[in-house]
N, C-alpha and C positions, 0 to 999 in steps of 0.2 A: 426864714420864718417857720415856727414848729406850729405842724397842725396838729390840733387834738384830736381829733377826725381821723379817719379816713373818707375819702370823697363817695363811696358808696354809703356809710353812715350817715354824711353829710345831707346826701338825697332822700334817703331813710326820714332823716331830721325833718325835713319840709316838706316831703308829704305825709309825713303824721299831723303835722300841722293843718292839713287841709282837712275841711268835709269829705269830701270825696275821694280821699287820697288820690290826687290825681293832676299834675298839673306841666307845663308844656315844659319840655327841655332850656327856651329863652329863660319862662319865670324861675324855674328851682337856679338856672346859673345864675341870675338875679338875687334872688334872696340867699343864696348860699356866701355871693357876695356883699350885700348889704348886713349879713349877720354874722361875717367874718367869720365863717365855719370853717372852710377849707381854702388853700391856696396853690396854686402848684408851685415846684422847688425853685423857680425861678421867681418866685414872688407874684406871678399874675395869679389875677381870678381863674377858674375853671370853667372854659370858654361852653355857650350848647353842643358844640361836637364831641367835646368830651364828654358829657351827661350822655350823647346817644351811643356813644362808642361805650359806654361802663353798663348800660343799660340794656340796649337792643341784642336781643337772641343770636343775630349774627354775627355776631363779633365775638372773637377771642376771650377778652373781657366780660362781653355782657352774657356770655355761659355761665361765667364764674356766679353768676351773680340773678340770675334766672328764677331761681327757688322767693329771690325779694322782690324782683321787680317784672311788670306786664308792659313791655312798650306797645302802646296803640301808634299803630301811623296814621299820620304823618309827624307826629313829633313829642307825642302825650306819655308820659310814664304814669303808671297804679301802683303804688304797692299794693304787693300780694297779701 
């Protein structure tokens, strides 16, 4: 399955959608799969560990990606 996304876009995607840009790592893995945005190569959904691993400061990944996103703990993403 080709995703038109990338899974940080993806996230990007649904907290634009929010008021508050802001919403729990469960719900964006939720709605990212309910709006068939992103998928990973093996075909599953983009499980919440993965949203906190692309997201949170500590991680490898969520450096990359620091400038778009605020992870509040215990499990809340903002866009910036």
């Amino acid at each position: 399955m080709n995703n038109l996304l990338t899974l940080h876009e993806a996230i990007a995607v649904i907290l634009l959608s929010r008021e508050d840009r802001t919403a729990s790592i469960q719900e964006i893995s939720k709605e990212i799969a309910e709006r068939k945005l992103y998928f990973q190569k093996n075909g599953e959904i983009a499980p919440p560990e993965q949203i906190r691993l692309r997201t949170h400061p500590n991680t490898e990944s969520g450096k990359q990606y620091a400038h778009l996103f605020e992870y509040i703990e215990p499990d809340k993403v903002r866009l910036r």
